[in-house]
N, C-alpha and C positions, 0 to 999 in steps of 0.2 A: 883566229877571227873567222876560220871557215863558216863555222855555225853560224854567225852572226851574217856572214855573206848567204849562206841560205836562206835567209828569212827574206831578209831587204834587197840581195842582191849584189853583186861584187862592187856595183861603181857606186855604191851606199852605205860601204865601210869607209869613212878615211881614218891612214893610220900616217901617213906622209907628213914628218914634222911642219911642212912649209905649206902645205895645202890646211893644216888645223890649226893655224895661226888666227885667222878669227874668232875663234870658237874660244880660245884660252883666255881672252880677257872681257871685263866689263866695258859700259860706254866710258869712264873716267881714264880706263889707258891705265888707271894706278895697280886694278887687283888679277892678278893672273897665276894661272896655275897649269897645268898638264891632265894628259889622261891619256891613255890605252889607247884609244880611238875614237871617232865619230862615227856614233851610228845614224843611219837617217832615213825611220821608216815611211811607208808611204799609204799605211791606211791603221785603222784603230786593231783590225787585230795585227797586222804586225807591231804595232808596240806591244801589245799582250804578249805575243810570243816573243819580243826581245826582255821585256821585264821576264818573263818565266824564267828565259834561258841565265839572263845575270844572276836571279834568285837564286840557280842553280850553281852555277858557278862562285855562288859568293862574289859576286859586285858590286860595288858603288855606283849610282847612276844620279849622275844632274843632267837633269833635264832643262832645255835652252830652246826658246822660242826665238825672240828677235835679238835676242843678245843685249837688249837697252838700258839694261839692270845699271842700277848706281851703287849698289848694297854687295855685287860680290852674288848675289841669287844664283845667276847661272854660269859662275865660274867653279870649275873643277878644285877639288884641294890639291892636286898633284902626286895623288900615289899612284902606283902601278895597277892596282884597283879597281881602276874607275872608269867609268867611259860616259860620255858625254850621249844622251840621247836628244837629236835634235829635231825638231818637229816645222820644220821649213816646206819640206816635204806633202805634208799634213795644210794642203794650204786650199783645195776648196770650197766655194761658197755653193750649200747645197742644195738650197732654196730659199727665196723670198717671196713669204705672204703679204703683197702690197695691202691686203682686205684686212688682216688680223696686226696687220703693221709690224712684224719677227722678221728674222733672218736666222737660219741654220745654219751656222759654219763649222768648218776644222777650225782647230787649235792653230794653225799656222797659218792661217790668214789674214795679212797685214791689214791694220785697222785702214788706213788711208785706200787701199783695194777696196775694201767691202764699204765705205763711204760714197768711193766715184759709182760704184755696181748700185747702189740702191737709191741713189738720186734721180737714178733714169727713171724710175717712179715717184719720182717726188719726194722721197724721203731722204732720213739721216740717221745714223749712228751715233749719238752724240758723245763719245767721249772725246774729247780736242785738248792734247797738247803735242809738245815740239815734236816728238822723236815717232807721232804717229804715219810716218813714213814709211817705215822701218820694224815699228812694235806690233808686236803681232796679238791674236785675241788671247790667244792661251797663257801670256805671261802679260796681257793686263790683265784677266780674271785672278791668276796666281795671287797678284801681290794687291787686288783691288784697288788699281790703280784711277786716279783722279782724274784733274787736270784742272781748265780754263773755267769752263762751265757747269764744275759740280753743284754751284749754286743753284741751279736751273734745275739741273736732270739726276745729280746725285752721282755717285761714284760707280765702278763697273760693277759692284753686286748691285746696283737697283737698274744697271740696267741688262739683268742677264734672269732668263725666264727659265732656264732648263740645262742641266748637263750631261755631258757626256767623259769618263774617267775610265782609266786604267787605273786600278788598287794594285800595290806591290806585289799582291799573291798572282797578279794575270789576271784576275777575273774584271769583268767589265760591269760598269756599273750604269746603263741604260735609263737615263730621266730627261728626255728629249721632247716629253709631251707638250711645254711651254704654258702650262697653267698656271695663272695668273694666284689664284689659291688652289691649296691642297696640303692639307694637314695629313696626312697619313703618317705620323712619326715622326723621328730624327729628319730632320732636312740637312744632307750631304751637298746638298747645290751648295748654302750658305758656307758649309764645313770647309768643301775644297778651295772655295773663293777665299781668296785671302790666306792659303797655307801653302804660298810657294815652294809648290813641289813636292811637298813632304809627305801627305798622308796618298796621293794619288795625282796620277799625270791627266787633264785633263785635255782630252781629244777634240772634242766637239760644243759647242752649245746655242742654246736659241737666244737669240737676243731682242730686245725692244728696240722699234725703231720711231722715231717720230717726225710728223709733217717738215719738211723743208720750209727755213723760214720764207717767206714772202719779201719783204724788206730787214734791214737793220740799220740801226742807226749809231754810230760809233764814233768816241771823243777820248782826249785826252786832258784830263784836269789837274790843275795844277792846287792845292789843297795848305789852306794857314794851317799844316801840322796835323800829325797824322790823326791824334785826338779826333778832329774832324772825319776820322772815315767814316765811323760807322754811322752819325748823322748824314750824310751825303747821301750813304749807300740804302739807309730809309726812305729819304725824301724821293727819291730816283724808283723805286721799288714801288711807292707810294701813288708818285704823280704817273707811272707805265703802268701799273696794274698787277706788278708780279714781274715784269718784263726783263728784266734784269737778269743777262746770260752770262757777264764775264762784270767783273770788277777786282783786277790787275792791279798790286800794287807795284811801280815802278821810279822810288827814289832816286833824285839826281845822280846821287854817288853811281848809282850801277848803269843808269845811263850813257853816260861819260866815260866812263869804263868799257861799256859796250863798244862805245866807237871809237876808242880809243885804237881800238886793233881791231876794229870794224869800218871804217873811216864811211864807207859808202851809205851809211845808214844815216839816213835823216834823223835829226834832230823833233821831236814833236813842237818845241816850241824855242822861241829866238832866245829867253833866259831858261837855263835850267830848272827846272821845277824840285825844290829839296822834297816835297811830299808826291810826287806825281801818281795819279791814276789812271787806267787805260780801263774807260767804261762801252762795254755794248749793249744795245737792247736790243731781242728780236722779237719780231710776230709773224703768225701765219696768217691772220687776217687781213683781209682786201680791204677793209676799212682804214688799217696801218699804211696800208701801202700805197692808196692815192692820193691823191694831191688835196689838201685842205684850201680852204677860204685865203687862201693869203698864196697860194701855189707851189706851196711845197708840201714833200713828201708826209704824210699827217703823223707818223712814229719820228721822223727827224725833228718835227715841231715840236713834240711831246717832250724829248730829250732836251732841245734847246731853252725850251720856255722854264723847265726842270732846274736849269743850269743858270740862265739869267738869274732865276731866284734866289739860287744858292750866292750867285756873286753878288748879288744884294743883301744878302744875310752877313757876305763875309767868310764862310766857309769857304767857298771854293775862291782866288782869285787871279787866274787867268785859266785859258784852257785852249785847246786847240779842234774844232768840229772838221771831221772826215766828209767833205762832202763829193766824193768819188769811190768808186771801188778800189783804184790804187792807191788811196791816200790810205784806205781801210785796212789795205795791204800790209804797206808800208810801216804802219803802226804795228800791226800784229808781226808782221817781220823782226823788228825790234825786241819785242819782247819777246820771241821764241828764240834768239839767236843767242840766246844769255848763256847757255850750257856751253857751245862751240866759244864762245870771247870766254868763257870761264878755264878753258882747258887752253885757248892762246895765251893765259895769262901768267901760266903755269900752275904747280900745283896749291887742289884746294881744296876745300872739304866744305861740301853740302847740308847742312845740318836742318833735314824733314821735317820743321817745328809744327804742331798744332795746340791753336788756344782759344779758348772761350775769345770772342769777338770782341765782348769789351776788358779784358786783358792785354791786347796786341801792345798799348801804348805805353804800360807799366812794362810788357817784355823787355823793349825794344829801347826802355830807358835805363833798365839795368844790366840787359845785356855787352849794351856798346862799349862802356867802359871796360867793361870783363876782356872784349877783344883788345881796347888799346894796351890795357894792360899787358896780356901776351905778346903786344907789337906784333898785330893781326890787323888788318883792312877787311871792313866789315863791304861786301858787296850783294845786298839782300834783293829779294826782291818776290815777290809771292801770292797766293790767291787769296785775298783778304776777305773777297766774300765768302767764304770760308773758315777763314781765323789758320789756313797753312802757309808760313812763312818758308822760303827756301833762305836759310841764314848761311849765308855763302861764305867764307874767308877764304882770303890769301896771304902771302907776308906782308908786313908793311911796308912802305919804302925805307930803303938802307936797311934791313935787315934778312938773315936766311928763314928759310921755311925748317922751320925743327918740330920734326914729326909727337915728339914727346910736349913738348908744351902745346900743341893744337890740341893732344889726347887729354890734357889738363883743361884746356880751357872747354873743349865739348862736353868733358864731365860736371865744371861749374856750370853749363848751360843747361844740360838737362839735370839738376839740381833746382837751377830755377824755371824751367817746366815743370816739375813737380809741384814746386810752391804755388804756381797759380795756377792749375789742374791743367795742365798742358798734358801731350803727349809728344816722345823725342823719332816718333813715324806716323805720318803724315799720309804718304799716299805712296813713296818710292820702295817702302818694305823694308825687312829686317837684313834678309840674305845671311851672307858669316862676316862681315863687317862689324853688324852691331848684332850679333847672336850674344857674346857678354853683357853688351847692354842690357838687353832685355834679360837676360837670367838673373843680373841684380837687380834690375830694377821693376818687373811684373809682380804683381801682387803674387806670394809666393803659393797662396791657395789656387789662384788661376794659371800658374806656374807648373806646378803639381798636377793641373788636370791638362796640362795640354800636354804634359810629358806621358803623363796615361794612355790620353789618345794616340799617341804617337807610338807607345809601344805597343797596345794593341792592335793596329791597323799594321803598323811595320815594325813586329817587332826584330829584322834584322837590320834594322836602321840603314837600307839601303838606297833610299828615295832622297836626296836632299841632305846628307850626312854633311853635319855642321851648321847647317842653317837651324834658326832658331836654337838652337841646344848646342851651346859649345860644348867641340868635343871631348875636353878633359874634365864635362863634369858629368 
């Protein structure tokens, strides 16, 4: 590891089994493996010159940003091999254009960072889910990760202007300009987003940033079945203007489950809601944000009067209005806590669904038997505005967790994904979790050409080795 201490530095090799204990597994705690060492450089060319040096040496390299992976992405396979390159290090915010509204970051700066950094101008980063604490940019550009308000803003390739990668050979690939268009060719920004890991490490990039909302207004409704969502999420879309930043679907079952081994988490409403949704709207306008003819806030009036109508139609029949910032809190607390009550619950398996919007309801009606059958507890719960379900299982009561009929019943799932043009990843990625997945089931011609690419960019498969391509084929 000398060499490797050359580059980075001695106290930026770890090879100490109990110091590289984080690094070996996923957020689920289920998938872990080993490796050589951790490297942990601290600018774009030293990872150039550690990817040269492993090129050289014949290495395995996974590369690992916040570690928040659910798919197994930046877990090592466990040969002697491999070594973990981790970009923690790599965590700079390098400049913000409050005028052109960007932000230039490293790869390893944690979204939640560069959120509080750019508010001081008024602005946001909008990608919002649970783990953006912790998740850093370079491994949500990786796996084009989603979240709360892709309805709104779109997932992190629409919101990423320009990048900055290391390609396996070392050489650096410099597209930092943040142009809004520019056809010049091949676009590699698009290429690397979304290829965790594999064709090149991405270092740096620009990203869009947009106005800080002014107000919001945020409820939880309780919905005659879910049939009803996607009229709700019209009329609401409709009666704001577009306004519509989160529309959360949060079924009783997973509620109750929530606080079942969350105890301290409010309740949204005094009866369970079996269909519940957690809706927000936001504006930048000053027109939203003051007080209308009646003396309230004029976007919380818009939502409310929105919602009375729905309960008058019948669609929606009870709900709960946030009318503080802790109540707004407290709501969004609940629903991001899901991943931590899902791992007190013991183990379980996450199933990524995406599906045309007006499919959710046919899904979710043949899915559920599919799990009782397995004697599975279906614990869902997802971005509806959207159409990406997190289709959660754990055992039933009075039954074990058996690894092989979970693998049976995920395969009739995305079976019936396919049937109603679904897709079985969503926004969490492929990793080497579901690398077979996808080998059998990607149209074998778009199969074919990503294996091309893969061997021509790397053709000593040392970037991401198992990810997307299992390795015995």
């Amino acid at each position: 590891m000398e060499d490797f201490e050359a580059i980075v530095g001695t106290d930026n090799v770890i090879t100490a089994d109990a110091d590289m204990i984080p690094y070996l597994h996923d957020a689920t705690g289920a998938l872990k493996g080993s490796a050589a060492a951790v490297i942990c450089p601290g600018s774009t060319e030293e990872v150039a010159a550690v990817v040269r040096l492993a090129s050289k040496r014949a290495l395995k390299v996974t590369v690992q940003s916040g570690n928040t992976s659910l798919c197994g992405g930046s877990v090592p396979r466990g040969n002697p091999d491999e070594i973990i390159l981790s970009l923690r290090r790599l965590n700079s915010i390098r400049s913000v254009d409050a005028a052109a509204r960007t932000a230039t970051v490293d790869a390893g700066v944690v979204i939640e960072t560069l959120q509080t950094r750019v508010a001081e101008d008024g602005l946001d980063f909008p990608l919002m889910f649970g783990a953006r604490g912790s998740a850093m940019i370079g491994g949500a550009l990786s796996t084009n990760a989603g979240g709360s308000n892709v309805l709104r803003y779109g997932n992190a390739r629409e919101l990423c202007l320009g990048i900055e990668a290391v390609l396996p050979s070392g050489e650096v690939i410099h597209a930092l300009g943040g142009l809004i268009k520019d056809n010049r060719g091949y676009d590699f920004r698009n290429l690397l987003i979304g290829a965790e890991g594999t064709l090149g490490i991405i270092t740096g990039a620009v990203l869009r940033l947009v106005p800080t909302p002014k107000v919001r207004a945020t409820a939880f409704l309780a919905l005659d079945g879910i049939d009803q969502a996607l009229h709700v999420l019209n009329c609401l879309q409709d009666a704001s203007g577009g306004q519509v930043e989160a529309f959360e679907w949060m079924p009783g079952v997973t509620v109750e489950a929530i606080r079942s081994v969350m105890p301290e988490l409010r309740a949204p409403l005094e009866q369970t809601a079996e269909t519940g949704i957690l809706v927000e709207l936001a504006s930048t306008r000053a027109s939203d944000a003051a007080m209308d003819e009646s003396g309230e806030v004029a976007l919380q009036t818009t939502l409310l009067s929105a919602i009375e109508g729905l309960m008058e139609e019948g669609g929606v029949i009870d709900g709960f209005f946030a009318t503080s910032e802790q109540q707004r809190r407290d709501l969004w607390h609940l629903r991001e806590a899901t991943l931590e009550a899902l791992v007190k619950l013991g183990p379980f398996v996450a199933l990524d669904a995406s599906l045309p919007l007006s499919r959710v309801p046919e899904f979710l009606s043949r899915a559920d038997p599919l799990a009782e059958a397995a004697r599975l507890r279906v614990l869902p719960i997802g971005h509806l505005g959207d159409g990406n379900l997190h289709y959660s299982v754990v055992a039933a009561e009075g039954h074990d967790w058996d690894p092989q009929r979970v693998a049976a019943f995920s395969s009739q799932v995305y079976d019936l994904l396919e049937d109603l043009g679904g897709s079985f990843s969503a926004e969490h990625g492929i990793g080497r979790s579901k690398a077979a997945t996808l080998a059998k089931r990607k149209e074998p011609s778009q199969f074919a050409l990503m294996r091309a690419i893969k061997a021509s960019v790397d053709p000593q498969n040392m970037l991401g080795s198992g990810i997307f391509f299992p390795l015995e084929t």
